[in-house]
N, C-alpha and C positions, 0 to 999 in steps of 0.2 A: 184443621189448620192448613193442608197441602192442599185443601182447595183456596181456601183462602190465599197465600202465597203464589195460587196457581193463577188468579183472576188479575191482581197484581200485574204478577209475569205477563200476562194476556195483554192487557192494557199498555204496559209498556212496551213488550215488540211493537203495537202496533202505531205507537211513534215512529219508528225504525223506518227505513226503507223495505219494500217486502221479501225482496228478495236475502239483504241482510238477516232480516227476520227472520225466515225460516232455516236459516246455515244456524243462527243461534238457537232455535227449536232442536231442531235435531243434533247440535250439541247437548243440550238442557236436559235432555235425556236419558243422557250419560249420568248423571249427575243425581243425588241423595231426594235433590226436591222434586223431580219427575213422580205426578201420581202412576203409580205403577198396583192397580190390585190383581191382575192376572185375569186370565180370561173369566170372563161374567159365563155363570152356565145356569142350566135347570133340566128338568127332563122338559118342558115345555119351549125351551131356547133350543136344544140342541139337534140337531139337522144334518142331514148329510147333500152332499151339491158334486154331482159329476164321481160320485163314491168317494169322495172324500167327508168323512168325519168332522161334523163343526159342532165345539162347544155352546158357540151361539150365531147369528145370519149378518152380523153387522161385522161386516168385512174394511180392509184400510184400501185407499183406490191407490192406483197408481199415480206419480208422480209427486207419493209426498217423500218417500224417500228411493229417488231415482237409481244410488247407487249402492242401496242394500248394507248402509254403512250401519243402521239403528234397528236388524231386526230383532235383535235380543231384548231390549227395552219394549220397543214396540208389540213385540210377542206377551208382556205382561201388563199392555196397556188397558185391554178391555176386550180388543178386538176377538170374533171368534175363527176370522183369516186374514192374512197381508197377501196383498201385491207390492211390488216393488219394481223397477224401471220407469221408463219405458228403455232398455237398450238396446244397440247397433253394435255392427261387428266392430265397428273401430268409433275409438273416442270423438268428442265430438265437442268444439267448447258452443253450440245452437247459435241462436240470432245473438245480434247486439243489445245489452243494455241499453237503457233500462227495457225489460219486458213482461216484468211484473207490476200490477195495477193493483192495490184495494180499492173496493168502491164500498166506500162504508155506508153510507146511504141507503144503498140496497145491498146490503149485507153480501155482497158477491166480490168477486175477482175474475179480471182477465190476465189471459196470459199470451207470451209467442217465445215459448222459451227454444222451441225446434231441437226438440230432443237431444239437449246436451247431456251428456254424462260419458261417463270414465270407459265406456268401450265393456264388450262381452267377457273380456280374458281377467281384469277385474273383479266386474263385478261377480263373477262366477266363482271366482279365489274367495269371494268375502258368505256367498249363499252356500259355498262346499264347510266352512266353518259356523253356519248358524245352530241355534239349538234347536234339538228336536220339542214338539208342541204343536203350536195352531200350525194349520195346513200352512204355507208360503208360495207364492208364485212370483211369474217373471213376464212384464209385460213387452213384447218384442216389440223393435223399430227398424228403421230402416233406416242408414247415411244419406244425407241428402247431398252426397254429388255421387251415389251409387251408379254404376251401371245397370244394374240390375236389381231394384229395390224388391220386389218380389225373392227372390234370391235370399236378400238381409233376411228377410223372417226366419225361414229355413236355416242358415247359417248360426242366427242366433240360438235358436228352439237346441240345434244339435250339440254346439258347446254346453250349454246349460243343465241341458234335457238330467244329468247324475244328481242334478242339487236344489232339483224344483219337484211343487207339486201340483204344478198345471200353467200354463202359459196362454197369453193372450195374444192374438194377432190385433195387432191396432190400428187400423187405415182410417181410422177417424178423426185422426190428430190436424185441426185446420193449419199449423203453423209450419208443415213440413210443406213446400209449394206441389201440387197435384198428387199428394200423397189421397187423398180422398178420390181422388178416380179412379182409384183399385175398389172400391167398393160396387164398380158396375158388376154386374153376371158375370161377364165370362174373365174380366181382369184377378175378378172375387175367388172364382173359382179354379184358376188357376195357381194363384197365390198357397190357396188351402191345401191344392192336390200337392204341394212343391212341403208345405210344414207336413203334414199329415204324412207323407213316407219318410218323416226323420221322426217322429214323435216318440217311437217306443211305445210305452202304456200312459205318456202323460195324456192331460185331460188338455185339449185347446177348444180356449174360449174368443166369442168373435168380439170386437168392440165396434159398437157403431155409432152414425152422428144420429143429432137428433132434428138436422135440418134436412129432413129425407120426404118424398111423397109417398102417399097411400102404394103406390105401384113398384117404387125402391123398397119398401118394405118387405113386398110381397114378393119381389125378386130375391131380395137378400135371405130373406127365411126357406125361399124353397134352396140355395146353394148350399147355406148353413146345414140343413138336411141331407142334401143328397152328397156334403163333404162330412158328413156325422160330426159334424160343430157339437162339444159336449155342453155347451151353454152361450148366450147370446148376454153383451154388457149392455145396458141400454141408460144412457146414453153417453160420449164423452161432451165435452164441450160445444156450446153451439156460436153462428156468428151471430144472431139475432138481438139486436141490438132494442128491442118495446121496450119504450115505458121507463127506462133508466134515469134516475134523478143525477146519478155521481159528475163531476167534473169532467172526472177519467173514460163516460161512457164511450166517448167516440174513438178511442185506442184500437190500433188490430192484433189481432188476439181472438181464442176462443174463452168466452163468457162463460162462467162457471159460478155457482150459489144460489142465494133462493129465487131468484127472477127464470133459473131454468128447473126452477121444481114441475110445473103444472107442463110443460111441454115434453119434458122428458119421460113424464109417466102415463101420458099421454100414447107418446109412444111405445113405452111400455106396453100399457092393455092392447093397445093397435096387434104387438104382435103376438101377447097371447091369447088373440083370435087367431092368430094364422100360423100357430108352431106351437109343435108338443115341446120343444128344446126347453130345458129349463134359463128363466133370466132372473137376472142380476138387474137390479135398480141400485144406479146411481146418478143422482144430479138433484143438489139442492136441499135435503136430508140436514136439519142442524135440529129435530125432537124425535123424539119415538112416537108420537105422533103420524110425523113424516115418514118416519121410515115402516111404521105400520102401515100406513097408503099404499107408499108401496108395494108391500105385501099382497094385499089388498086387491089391489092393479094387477097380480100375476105375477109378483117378482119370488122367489125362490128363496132368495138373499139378497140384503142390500149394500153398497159402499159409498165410504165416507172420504171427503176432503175436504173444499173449502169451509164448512159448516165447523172446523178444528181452527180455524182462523179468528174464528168469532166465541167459539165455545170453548176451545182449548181441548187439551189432548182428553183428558178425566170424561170429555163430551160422547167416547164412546161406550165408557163402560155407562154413565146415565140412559143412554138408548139403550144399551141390551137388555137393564133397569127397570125401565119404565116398558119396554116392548114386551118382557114377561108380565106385568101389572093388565096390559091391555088384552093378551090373550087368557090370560087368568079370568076377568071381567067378561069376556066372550064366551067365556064358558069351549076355548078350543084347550084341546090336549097337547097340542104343536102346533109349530109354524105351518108345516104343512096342510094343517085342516086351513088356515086361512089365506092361504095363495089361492088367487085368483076371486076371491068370495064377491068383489065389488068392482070388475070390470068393467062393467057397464055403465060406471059413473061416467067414465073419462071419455067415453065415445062419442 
């Protein structure tokens, strides 16, 4: 029946404008008709990623709930971890509307939202009251009229650092203007050295783009290493615009859903040839299917967003679902025996 009522709901946001749409999502949530079954587990789901403990690898990405307003709901959605942000030390309201695009044709979305949300002191009051459960993290930003964006990481990580459990540095986000030039060597590695002496025991993970060359990769994974990055995201949004049927293709924005599945995993395998670091596959993920490739490809765990657009919220517990049926079928005991098994597809 609450899928039923859920596909409904699905259908009709996506009347809406998108950005409406999702302020009512993460209202809906709150509310009796949200499918809520709790974390999907198995002993063949359950993993651990940077020593943290996951019931299952199908993680929520950052930027579905930027200000940490829905992690209680969310913690009983299916997921086996959340992220939440991406936040800055000071609030922020990002670009001008409109800057959310569906592109229902090819089941994606763009975005240029530039990192709006409620500021570190917030959302940090809202993750010091979550329940304990699936692991939870906090993905850092930086103000874009900062002096010192390098700086913002660090600043954020330290306010938070009591009420997470692991943080991402994000310089992959195309809609912040040169915020992706922190991603060179020595910009990269400064950034890291500057979070890395506030972290404490948290676990920091890198996020990266996925419109990188062979040689950005193999720079960024030797920093990530020699900054002991406890995992690499791969990938955030890209600007690559192939092959798009939507109206909306030509928007600026980074491109996010199925049109960046095959590049993003792509890069994936790329880098687990070149780094022991454990990764995270996200981009494009809306079957277990998909998010077994991943696996597959080198990924550790994988995370979900736009692919909730299309499938609706109940979309994650169905991958955790259907990703135990696949490694069942394979004859693996865990997620882990199947990381990395089919690399060499994507090369």
């Amino acid at each position: 029946m609450k899928q039923a009522l859920e596909r409904i709901g699905t259908r009709g946001l996506r009347k809406l404008d998108p950005e409406v749409a999702h302020g009512l999502a993460l209202k809906a949530l709150h509310t009796p008709l949200a499918s809520l079954p709790g974390p999907v587990t198995s002993p063949r789901l359950r993993t651990t990623l940077a020593g943290m403990d996951l019931p299952n690898p199908v993680g929520l990405a950052a930027g579905f709930d930027k200000n940490a307003t829905a992690i209680a709901p969310l913690s009983r959605a299916g997921f086996g971890w959340i992220e939440v942000g991406a936040a800055t030390p000071l609030p922020q309201p990002g670009n001008p509307k409109p800057r959310l695009f569906r592109l229902t044709e090819d089941a994606a979305a763009i975005n240029r939202f530039g990192f709006n949300n409620d500021g570190m002191e917030a959302i940090a009051a809202r993750l010091a009251k979550r329940p304990k459960g699936v692991p939870v993290g906090l993905n850092l930003g930086a103000n874009k009229d900062s002096a010192n964006r390098a700086e913002d990481f660090a600043r954020v990580l330290q306010h938070c650092a009591p009420h997470i459990d692991f943080a991402t540095v994000n310089v992959s986000s195309p809609n912040t203007e040169k915020l992706r030039d922190l991603q060179g060597p020595m910009a990269l590695a400064a950034l890291l050295d500057g979070v890395m002496q506030v972290r404490g025991n948290i676990p920091v993970f890198l996020k990266i783009a996925p419109d990188l060359t062979d040689q950005d990769l193999a720079d960024i994974a030797k920093v990530a290493e020699d900054a002991r990055v406890a995992a690499i995201i791969a990938t955030n949004t890209t600007l690559d615009r192939d092959g798009l049927r939507s109206p909306q293709a030509q928007e600026k924005g980074g491109l996010s859903g199925q049109p960046l599945f095959d590049k993003s995993t792509r890069v994936l395998a790329k880098l687990h040839k070149l780094t022991n670091i454990p990764l995270i596959g996200v981009g494009g993920i809306a079957s277990a299917e998909q998010a077994y490739a991943k696996i597959k490809a080198g990924a550790s765990a994988v995370q979900l967003y736009t692919g909730l657009v299309y499938g609706g919220l109940s979309l994650a517990a169905r991958i955790a679902e259907g990703l135990d049926a696949q490694l069942e079928k394979d004859g693996h005991q865990s997620v882990t025996d199947a990381i990395g098994s089919e690399t060499e597809t994507w090369l």
